[in-house]
N, C-alpha and C positions, 0 to 999 in steps of 0.2 A: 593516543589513549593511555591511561597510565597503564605502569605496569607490564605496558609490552616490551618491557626492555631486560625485566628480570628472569635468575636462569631459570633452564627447564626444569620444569613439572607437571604436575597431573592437572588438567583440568576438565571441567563437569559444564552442562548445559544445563540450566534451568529455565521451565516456556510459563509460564504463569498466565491462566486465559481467565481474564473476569470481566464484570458487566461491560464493558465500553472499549474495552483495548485485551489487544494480546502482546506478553511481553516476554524477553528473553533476557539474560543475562549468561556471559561466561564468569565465572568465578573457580577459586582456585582452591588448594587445600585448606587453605588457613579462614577462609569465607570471605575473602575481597574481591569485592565486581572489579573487572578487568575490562567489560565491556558489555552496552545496557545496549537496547533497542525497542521501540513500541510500538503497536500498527492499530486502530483503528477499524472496531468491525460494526457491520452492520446490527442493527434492532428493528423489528417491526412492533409496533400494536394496532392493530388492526382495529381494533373495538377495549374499551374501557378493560384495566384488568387482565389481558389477553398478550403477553409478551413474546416474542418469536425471534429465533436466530438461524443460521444456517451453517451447518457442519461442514459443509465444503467451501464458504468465504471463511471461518475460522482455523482450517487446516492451510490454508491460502497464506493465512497473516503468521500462522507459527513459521512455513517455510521461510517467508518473507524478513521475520524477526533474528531465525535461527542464522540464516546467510549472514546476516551483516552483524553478527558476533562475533563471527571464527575468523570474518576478514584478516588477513595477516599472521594467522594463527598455523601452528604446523599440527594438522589434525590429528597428528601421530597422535597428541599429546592428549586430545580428548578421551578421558576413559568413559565416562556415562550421562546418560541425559536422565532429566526427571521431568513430570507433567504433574502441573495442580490446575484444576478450574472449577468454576462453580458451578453447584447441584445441580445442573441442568439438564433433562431429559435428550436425549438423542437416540431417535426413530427412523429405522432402516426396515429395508422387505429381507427376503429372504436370503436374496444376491450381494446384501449391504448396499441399496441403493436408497437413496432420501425417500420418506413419506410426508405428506403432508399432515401436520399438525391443525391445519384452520378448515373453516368451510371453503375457502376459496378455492382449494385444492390445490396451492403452490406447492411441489413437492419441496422445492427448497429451501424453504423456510420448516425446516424439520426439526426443531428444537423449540420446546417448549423451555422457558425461561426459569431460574428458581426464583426470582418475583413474579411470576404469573399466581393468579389470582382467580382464576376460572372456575373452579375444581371445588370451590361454597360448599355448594350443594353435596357432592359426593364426602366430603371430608367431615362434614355434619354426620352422616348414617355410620361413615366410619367408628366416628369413635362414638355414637351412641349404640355399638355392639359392646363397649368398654373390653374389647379383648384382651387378655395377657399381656401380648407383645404392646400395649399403650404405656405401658407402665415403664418400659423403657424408652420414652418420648415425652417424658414428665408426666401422664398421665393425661395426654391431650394432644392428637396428630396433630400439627399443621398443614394446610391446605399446601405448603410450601415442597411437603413431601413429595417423594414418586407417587406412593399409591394410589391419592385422590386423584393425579394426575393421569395415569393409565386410567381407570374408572372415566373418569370423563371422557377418555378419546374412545374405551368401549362403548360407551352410552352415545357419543356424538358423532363419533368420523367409524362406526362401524365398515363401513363398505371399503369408502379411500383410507382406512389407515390401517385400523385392528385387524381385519381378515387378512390381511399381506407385512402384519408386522415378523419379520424373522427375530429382531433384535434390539431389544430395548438400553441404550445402554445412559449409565451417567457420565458426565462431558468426560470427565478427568479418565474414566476408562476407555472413551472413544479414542482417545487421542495418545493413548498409550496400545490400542488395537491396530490402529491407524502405522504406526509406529512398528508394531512388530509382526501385524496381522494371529496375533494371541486374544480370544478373546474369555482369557481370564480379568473377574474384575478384582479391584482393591477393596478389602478388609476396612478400607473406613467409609469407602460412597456406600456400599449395601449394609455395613451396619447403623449409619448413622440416617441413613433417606429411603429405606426399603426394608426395614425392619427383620435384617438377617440376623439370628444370633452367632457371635465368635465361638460359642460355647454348645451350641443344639442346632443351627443352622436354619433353615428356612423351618419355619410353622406351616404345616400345610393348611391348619383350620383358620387361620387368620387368611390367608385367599381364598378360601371356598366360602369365610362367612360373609368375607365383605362383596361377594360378586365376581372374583377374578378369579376363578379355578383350574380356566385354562392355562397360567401358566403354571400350573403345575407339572403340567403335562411334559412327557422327554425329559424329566428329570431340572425342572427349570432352566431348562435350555436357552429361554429369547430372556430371560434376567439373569443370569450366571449359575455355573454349577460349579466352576472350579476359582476359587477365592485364595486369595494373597497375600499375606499384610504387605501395608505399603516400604516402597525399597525395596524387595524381592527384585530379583534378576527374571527378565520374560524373555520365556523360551530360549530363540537363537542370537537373540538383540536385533539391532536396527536392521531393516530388511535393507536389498538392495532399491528398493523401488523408495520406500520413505528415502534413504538414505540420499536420493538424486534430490528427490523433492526438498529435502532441508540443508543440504551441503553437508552432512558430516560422514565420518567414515563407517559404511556397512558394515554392522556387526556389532556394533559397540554396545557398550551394557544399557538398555531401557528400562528403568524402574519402575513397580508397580503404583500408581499414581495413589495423591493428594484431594481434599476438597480445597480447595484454597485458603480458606481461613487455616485451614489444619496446618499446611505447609508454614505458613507465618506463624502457626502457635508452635511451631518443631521448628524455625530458624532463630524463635526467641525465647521459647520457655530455657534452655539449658545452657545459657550464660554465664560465665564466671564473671561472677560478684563481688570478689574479693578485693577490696581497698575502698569498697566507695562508700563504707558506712550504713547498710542494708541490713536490717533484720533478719532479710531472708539468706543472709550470710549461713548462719549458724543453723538453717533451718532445712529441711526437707524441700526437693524442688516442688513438693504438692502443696507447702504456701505462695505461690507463685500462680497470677493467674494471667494469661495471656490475653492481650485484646487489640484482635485483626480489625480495625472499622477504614472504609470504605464507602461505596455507596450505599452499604449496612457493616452493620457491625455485628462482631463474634465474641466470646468469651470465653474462654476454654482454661477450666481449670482440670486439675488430674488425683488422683489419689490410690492409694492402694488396695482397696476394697469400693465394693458400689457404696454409691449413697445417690437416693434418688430422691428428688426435688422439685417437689410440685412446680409446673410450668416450665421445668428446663430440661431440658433435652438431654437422654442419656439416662440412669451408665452406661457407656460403651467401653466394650473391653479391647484395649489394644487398639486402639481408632488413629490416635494419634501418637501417643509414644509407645513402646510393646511393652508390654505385662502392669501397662497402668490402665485402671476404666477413667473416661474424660466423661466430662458433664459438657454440655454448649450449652450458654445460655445466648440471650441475639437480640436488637433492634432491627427489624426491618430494612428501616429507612433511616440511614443516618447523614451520612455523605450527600445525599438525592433529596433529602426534608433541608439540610443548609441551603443547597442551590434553589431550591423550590422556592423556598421564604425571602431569598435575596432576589433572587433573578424576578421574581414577582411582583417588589415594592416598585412604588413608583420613582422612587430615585432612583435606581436601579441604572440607568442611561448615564447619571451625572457622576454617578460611582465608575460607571462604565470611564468614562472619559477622563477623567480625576486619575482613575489608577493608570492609564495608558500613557497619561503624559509622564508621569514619573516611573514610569517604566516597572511597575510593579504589577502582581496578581493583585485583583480584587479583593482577594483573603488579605494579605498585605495591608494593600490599605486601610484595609476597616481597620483591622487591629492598631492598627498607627493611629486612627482616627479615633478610634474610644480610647487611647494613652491621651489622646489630645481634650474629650470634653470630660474623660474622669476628674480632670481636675486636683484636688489633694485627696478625695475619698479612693479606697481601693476598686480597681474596674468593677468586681463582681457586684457591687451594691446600687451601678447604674439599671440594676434590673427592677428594683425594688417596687414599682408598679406595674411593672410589664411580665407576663408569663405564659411560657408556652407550654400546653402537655404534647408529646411529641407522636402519638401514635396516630400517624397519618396513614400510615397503612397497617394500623393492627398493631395488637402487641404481641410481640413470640412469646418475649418473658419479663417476669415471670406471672404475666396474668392467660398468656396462650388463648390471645381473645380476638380473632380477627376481626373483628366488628367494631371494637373502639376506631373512633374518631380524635383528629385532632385538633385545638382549640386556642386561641389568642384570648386572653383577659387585660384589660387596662390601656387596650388603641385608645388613641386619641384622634381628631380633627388632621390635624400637621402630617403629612407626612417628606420631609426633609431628608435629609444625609445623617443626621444627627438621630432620626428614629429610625432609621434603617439599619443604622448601624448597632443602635440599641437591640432591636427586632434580631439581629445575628448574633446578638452573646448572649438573648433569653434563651434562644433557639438551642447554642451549644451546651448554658450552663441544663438544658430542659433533658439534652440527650444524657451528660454527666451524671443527671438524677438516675435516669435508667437505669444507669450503667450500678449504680450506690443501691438501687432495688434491688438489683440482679445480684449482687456481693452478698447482700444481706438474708437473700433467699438462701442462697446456699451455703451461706455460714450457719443459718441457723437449722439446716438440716446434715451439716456434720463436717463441712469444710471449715477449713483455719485458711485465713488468706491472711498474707500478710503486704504485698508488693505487686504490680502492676507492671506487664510488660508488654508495652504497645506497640504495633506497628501497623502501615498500610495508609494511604494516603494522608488520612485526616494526622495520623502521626507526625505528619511534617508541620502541620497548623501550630505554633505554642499557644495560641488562648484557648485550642482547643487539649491540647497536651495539659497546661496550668488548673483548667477546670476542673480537669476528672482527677488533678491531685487534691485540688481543695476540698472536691465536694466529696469524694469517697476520705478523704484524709490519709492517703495511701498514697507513699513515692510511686512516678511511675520512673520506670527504665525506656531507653532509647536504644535500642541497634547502634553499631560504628555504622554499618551499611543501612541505610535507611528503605533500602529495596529487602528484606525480610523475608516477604515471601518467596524471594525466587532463591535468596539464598536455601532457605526450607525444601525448592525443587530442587535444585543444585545439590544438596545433601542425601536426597532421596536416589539420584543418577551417582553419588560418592558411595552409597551404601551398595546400591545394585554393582559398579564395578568390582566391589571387592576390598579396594584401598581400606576400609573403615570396620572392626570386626562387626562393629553392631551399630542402632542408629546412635542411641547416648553417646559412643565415642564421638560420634559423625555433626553429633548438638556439640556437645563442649568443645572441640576443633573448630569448629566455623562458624558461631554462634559469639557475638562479641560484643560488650556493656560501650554504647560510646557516649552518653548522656545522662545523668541523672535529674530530674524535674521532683523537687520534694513540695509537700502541701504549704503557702502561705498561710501561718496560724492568723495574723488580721483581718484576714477575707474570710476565716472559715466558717461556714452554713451547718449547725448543730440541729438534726432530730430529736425532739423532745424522746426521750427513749421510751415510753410509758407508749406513746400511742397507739404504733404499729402494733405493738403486741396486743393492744385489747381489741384490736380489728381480725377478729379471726373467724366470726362468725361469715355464713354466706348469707347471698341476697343480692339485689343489684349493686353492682359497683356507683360508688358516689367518688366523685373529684374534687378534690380542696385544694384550693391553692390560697398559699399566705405569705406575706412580708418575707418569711424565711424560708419557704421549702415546698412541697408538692406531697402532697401525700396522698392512700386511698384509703376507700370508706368504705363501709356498707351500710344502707340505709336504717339495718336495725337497729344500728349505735346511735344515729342523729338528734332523736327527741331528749335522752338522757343523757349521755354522754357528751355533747358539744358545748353544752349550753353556756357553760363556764370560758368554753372557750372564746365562744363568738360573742362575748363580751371582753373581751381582750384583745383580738385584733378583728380586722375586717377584712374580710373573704370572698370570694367567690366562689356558688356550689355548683356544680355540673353532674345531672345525672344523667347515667347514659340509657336507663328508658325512660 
């Protein structure tokens, strides 16, 4: 493995647990993987919408990941571990023993998913109490949250789950309790998915109005009473018992965890910039906006003062870096809507077979394969009949509208290699738009962005890297290490040891520029700037899509203000009642 050969020094564990895998990495002062590993966990959905996991196959896979890092490693050398995972609920009784989350009453399957989708109904009453604390959630819970989610397991699994629940926790603090048996949680899962304030702490009227008043009770004992920002050192460090279960040496520093995108926006936002020709050179790191996408995608910009923005998530103060508030804006579905739309088509088999001979991913070859029928025109304009709106499971932002649907314009008869592959650069250039919505929402409520700094699977894709340069017009940045987020845990186990005085040192140390991707100006996709701004009115949302771009609507602007337009090109309207 490289690396094992250079002299001694310090190094850090970071376990990174998200949708489909748990992963490890050791990494060293300076933030180079030294040694990766991944394990594969289970998922149930039992019924439509209804996602589940279980807390003890996921403690399972971090042992399993974390051994076969330090292989060969003198664990003297390890000073501290970090934990990031995703918003996922994890439900214990009193003893810490699994509850069931379903009707089936598997106790093992005790993790309610952060794509689970169940929770409709309770997250509608939610925010039609419009309480105070919504307003630092853009002004619109998602269903995506704890709350709606407690709510329903009171309203549904009363007997099997809520009367025996001791401990509610989110993944990234289970696994850091797990860890040290501390059940203090991190400063960013309860502010950013349980509506803690950094600043005034729990609202007791925002649980009694919406129906959960019992946990108020004991001082919110089964949600947290004693909070952390993340990196903090817990309690005595690694217990002896963790310590068997993961190979490393008891005692060692355990840092207060991550949500995962968080960790990727702390492995990448504090980058030195310096020589590659970047705006955000001369600029404050609050031009800088971070974007974790995966099976979904995150957004994380930061600034010095709140600014809050309809449909996106946040201000959170001190969530991801200390003494800045972050906004999250988000796609659902980003990573999970590619595979959906490929894995779907009917060629789908012959892509299959096509890329295995030549010993390629299937991403791979599509992308070879649109460089091969683009022809002399630039790839992005083989779209130009084909369009996808992407909110196949809802929009987070910045419409915060779980109910849109998502929608294909300009299929034809044929379906070949040649539209399947077309079908995959609608799909990416459609997420890229998102991503151009999301910018613009929160530039126009008080951010300056200037720079783009991506990481997390789909970061490895370049047509997907290429699009969201063109279409935002905005360089993105590339990691040296293209594993980001674990470097982000790995920093957070550097801070908790001590090594680092604070995280910013712990960013700019192991945080490292190895790519720059700037926008092709021949491909680039310009919004008429006039439009969006005169759609400000409400009403139902209307969907346009045109030769150039995607845009929304609301239906009171249609009779007078289009008319001009749809004599100029030709469209398709989509209204979503």
């Amino acid at each position: 493995m490289p690396g094992r050969d250079q002299e001694l020094g310090s190094y850090y564990v970071g376990v990174d647990v998200g949708t489909g895998s748990v992963r490890a990495a050791l990494v060293d002062q300076r933030g180079i993987l030294l040694a990766f590993a991944d394990q594969p966990i289970n998922q149930w959905e039992p019924q439509f919408n209804h996602h589940e996991q279980s807390s003890e196959d996921i403690w399972v896979a971090c042992c399993i990941v974390t051994k076969k890092v330090v292989q060969g490693i003198d664990l003297n050398q390890i000073r501290g571990l970090g934990f990031d995972a995703t918003c996922s609920l994890v439900v214990l009784d009193k003893q810490f023993h699994p509850l069931p989350v379903n009707h089936e009453g598997d106790s093992h399957r005790n993790i309610i998913m952060w794509l689970d989708h169940r929770a409709v109904n309770q997250v509608h009453r939610i925010n039609e109490t419009k309480h105070s604390v919504l307003q630092y959630v853009g002004g619109v819970m998602s269903v995506e949250m704890q709350a709606p989610k407690l709510l329903w397991l009171k309203e549904n699994l009363r007997e099997t789950c809520w009367d025996k629940a001791g401990h509610f926790f989110d993944l990234p603090d289970f696994l850091s309790w797990k860890a040290t048996g501390v059940t203090a949680r991190s400063l960013c899962s309860l502010v950013c998915k349980w509506t803690y304030s950094a600043e005034k702490g729990w609202d007791d009227s925002f649980w009694k109005m919406v129906g959960l008043e019992d946990l108020v009770a004991d001082n919110y004992s089964k949600i947290g009473n004693q909070v952390l920002p993340p990196g903090t050192s817990l309690g005595n460090g690694l217990t002896p018992e963790a310590a068997k279960d993961l190979g490393l040496p008891a005692g060692i520093a355990v840092a207060a965890s991550l949500i995962d995108a968080h960790a990727g926006g702390l492995g990448v936002i504090g980058a030195d910039v310096r020589g590659h020709g970047l705006a955000c050179e001369g600029q404050p790191v609050t031009s800088r906006l971070a974007i974790i996408c995966g099976t979904s995608s995150c957004h994380m910009g930061i600034s010095k003062n709140p600014i809050f923005v309809p449909g996106v998530w946040g201000p959170y103060f001190s969530a991801m870096v200390p003494g800045f508030w972050l906004n999250e804006g988000g796609q659902s579905v980003t990573g999970k809507l590619i595979d959906h739309m490929v894995q779907g088509h009917a060629a789908f088999p012959e892509l299959q077979a096509k890329a295995t001979a030549r010993c390629q991913s299937i991403y791979a070859y599509l992308n070879s394969h649109l460089d091969l029928i683009k022809k002399t025109q630039p790839v992005g304009f083989l779209t130009v009949d084909l369009h996808v709106w992407p909110d196949f499971h809802g929009n987070r932002s910045p419409l915060a509208d779980l109910t849109l649907k998502g929608m294909v314009t300009g299929l034809k008869l044929s379906q070949d290699l040649d539209d399947l592959a077309i079908l995959y650069l609608a799909t990416v250039q459609a997420i890229a738009f998102g991503t151009r919505l999301i910018i613009e929402a929160m530039e126009s409520a008080g951010h300056s962005i200037s720079t783009l700094f991506l990481c997390g699977g789909l970061g490895k894709n370049p047509l997907f890297v290429q699009m969201h340069a063109d279409i935002t017009g905005m360089p993105v940045v590339l990691s040296q290490e293209v594993e980001s987020v674990l470097v982000g845990a790995a920093i957070l186990g550097a801070c908790a040891s001590g090594d680092f005085a604070s995280v910013q040192e712990a960013m700019a140390r192991m945080s490292k520029v190895g790519k720059v991707v700037f926008p092709r100006r021949e491909d680039k996709r310009v919004l008429p700037g006039n439009f969006w701004e005169l759609m400000k009115s409400t009403g139902n949302w209307l969907f346009l899509v045109t030769s150039d771009c995607l845009f929304y609507y609301t239906c009171t602007f249609v009779v007078n203000k289009l008319k001009t337009f749809l004599e100029m090109r030709t469209v398709t309207i989509y209204f979503k009642n």
